[in-house]
PALO-526404 format. One record per residue (C-alpha): y, z, x; residue in one letter. Coordinates in Angstrom, 2 decimals. Each point is the difference from the previous one (the first is absolute). Layout:
! residues N
SITE        v        w        u  code
SITE        Y        Z        X     A
...
This chain:
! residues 200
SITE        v        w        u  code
SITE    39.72   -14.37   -82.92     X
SITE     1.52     0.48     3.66     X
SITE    -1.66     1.79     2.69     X
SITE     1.75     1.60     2.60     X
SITE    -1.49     0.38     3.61     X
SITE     1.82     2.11     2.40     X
SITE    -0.83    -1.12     3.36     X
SITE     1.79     2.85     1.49     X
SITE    -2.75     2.45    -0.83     X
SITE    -2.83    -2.40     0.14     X
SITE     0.45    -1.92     3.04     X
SITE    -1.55    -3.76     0.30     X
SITE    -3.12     0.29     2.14     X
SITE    -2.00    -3.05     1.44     X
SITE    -3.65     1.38    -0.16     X
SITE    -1.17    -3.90     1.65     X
SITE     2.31     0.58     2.78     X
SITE    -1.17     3.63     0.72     X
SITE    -3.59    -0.73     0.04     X
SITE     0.57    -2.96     2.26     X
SITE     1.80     2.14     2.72     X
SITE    -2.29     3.08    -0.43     X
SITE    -2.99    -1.83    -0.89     X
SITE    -0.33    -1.90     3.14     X
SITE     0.72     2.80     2.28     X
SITE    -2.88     2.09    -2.21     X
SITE    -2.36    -2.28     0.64     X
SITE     0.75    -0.53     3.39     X
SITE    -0.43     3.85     0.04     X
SITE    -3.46    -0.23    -1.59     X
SITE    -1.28    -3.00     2.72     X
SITE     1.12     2.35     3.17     X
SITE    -1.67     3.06    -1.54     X
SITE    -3.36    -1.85    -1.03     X
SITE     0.72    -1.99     3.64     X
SITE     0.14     3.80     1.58     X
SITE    -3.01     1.13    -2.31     X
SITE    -2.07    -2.72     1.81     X
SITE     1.38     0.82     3.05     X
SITE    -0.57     3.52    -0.34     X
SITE    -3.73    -0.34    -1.24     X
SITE    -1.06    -2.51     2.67     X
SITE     1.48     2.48     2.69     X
SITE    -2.34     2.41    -1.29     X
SITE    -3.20    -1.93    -0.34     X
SITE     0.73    -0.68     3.90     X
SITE     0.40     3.27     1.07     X
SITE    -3.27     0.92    -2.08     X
SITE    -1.61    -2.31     2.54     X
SITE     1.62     1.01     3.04     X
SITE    -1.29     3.69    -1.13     X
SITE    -3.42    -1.40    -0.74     X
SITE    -0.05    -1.72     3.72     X
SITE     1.67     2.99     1.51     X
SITE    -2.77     2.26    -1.36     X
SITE    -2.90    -2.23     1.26     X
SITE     1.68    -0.22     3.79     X
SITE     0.52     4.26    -0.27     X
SITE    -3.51     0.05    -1.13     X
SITE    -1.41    -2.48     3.05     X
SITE     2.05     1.87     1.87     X
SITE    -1.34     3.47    -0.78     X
SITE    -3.75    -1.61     0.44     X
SITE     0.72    -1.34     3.65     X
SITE     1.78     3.73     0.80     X
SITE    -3.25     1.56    -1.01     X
SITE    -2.26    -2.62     2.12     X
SITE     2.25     0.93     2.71     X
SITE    -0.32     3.84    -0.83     X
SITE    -3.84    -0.24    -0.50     X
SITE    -0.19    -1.65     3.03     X
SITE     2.31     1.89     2.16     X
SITE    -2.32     2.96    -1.13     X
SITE    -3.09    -1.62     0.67     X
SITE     1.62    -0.40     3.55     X
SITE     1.29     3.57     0.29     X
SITE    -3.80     1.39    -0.27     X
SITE    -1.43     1.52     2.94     X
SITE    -2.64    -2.02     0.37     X
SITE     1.89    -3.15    -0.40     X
SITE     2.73     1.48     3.01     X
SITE    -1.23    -2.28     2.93     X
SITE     0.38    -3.12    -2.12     X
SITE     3.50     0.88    -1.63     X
SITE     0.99     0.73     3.87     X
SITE    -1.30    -3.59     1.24     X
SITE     1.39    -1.88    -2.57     X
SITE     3.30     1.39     0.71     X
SITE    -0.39    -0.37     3.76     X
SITE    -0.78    -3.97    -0.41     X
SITE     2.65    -0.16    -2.47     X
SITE     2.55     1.34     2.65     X
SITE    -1.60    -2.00     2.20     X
SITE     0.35    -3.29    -1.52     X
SITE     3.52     0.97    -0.90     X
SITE     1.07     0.88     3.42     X
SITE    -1.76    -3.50     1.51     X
SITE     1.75    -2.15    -2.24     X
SITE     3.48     0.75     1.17     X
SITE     0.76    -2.27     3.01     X
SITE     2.33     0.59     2.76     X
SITE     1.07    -3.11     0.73     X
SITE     1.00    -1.10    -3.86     X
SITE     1.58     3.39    -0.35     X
SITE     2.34    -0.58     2.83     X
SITE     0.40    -3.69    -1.59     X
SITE     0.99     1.61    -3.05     X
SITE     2.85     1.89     1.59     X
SITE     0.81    -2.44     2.43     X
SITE     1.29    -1.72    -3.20     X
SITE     1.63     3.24    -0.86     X
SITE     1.65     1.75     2.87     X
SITE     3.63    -0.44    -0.09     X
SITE     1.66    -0.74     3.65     X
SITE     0.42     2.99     2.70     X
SITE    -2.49     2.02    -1.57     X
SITE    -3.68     0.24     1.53     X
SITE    -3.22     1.74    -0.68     X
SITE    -0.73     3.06     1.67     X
SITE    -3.17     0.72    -1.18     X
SITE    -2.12    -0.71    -3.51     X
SITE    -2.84     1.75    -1.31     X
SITE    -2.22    -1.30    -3.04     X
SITE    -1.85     2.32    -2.19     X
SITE    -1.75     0.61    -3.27     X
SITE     2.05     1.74    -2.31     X
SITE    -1.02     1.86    -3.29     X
SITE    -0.70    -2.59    -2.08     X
SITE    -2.19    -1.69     2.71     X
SITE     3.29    -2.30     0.71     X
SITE     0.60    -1.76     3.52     X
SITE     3.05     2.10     1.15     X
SITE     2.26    -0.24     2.97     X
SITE     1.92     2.16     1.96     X
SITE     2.86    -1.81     1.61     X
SITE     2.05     1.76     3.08     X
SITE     3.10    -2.84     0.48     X
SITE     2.85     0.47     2.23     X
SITE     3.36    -2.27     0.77     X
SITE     4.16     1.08    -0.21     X
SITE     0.46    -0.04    -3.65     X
SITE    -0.94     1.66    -2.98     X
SITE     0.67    -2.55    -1.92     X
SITE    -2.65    -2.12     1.51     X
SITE    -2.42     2.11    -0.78     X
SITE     1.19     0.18    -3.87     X
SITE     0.38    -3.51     0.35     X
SITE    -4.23    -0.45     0.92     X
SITE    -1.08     2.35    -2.95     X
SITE     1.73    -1.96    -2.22     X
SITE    -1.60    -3.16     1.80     X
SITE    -3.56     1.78    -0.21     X
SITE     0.59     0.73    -3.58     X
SITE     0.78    -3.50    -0.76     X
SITE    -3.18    -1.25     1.79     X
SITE    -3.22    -0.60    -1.77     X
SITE    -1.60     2.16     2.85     X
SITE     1.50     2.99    -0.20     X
SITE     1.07     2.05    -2.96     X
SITE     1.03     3.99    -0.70     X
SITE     1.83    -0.50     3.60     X
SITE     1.88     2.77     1.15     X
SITE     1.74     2.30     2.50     X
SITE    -1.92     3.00     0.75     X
SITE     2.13     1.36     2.86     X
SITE     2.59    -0.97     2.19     X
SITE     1.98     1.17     3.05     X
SITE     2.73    -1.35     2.14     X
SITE     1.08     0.23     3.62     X
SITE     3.01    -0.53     2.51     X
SITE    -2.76    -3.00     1.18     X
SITE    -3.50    -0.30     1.75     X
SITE    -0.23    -1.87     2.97     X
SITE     1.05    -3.78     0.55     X
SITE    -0.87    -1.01    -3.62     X
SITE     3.18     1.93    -0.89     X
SITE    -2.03     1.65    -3.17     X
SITE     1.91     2.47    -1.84     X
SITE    -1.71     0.48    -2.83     X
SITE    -3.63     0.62    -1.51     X
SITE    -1.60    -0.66    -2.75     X
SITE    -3.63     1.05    -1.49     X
SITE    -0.87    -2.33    -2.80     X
SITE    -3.08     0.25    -2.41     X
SITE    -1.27    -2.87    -2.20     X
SITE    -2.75    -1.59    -1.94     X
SITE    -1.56    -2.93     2.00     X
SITE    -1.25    -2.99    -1.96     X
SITE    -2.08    -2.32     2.21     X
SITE    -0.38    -3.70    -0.75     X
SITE    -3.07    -0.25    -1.97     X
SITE    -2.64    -2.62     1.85     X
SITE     2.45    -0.05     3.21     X
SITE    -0.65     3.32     1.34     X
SITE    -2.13    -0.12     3.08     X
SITE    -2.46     3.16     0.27     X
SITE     0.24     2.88     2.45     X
SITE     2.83     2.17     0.77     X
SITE     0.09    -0.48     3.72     X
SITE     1.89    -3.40    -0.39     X
């Protein structure tokens, strides 16, 4: 008995061949999406945490904002007026005796670009019961003015530096000054260094 076969319509098909090219890349597949899976899963257990600790700083945050709240009430009460009013005038106080002249004008010695001088400075406390200074330079150039707020900015004693106003002029006496500048910035003193008393 003969058997014919026509291979024209049934086509010769390696099934070993076609598992080992598809087979490897399927599994490789499978690895990256389990690898992903664990990925994905650890990702989340972290950012579980990071909600848990960012709930417990919110909530030790809230706490201190009411301490401050309760207190700032207690304060506010009339009867409690004179001390509210003395604790802010020592605080001021101690503020304002802990900037020194003398390190201050050290500080922007270091600072104070060439043919440009101080015409007059002025510390205060500003809002946020920060050391500020008001800074009235003069010299021939704006550019050396730009050039010492960008200086003050990149010194550790001065920060939030800017120019507030400024002014020029066809030149004021010998010093040949045609421009003016009024600069305002945040004074940092050298902790431990600063001598006491604002008459220095």
């Amino acid at each position: 008995m003969r058997v014919d076969i026509n291979l024209a319509s049934q086509p010769y098909e390696d099934a070993r061949l076609f598992w080992l090219r598809w087979g490897g890349g399927l599994a490789a597949l499978g690895v990256l999406t389990l690898l992903l899976l664990i990925i994905t899963v650890n990702g989340w257990i972290g950012a579980r945490k990071d909600r848990h600790l960012i709930g417990q700083y919110e909530a030790q945050s809230a706490a201190r904002d009411k301490e401050q709240a309760d207190a700032q009430a207690l304060l506010n009460l009339p009867q409690n007026s004179s001390t509210r009013d003395r604790s802010q005038f020592l605080n001021d106080l101690f503020q304002r005796k802990s900037f020194s002249w003398t390190k201050a004008f050290e500080n922007l010695e270091q600072v104070m670009p060439p043919r440009l001088h101080v015409v007059s400075i002025h510390p205060e406390l500003g809002p946020d019961n920060e050391l500020e200074i008001k800074l009235i330079v003069a010299g021939d150039s704006r550019e050396h003015a730009l050039d010492l707020v960008s200086k003050m900015e990149a010194s550790q004693h001065f920060h939030d530096t800017y120019i507030e106003e400024e002014s020029t002029s066809q030149g004021n006496g010998s010093a040949g000054d045609t421009v003016q500048f009024h600069i305002t910035a945040l004074y940092v003193p050298e902790i431990g260094n600063s001598t006491p008393g604002g008459a220095q």
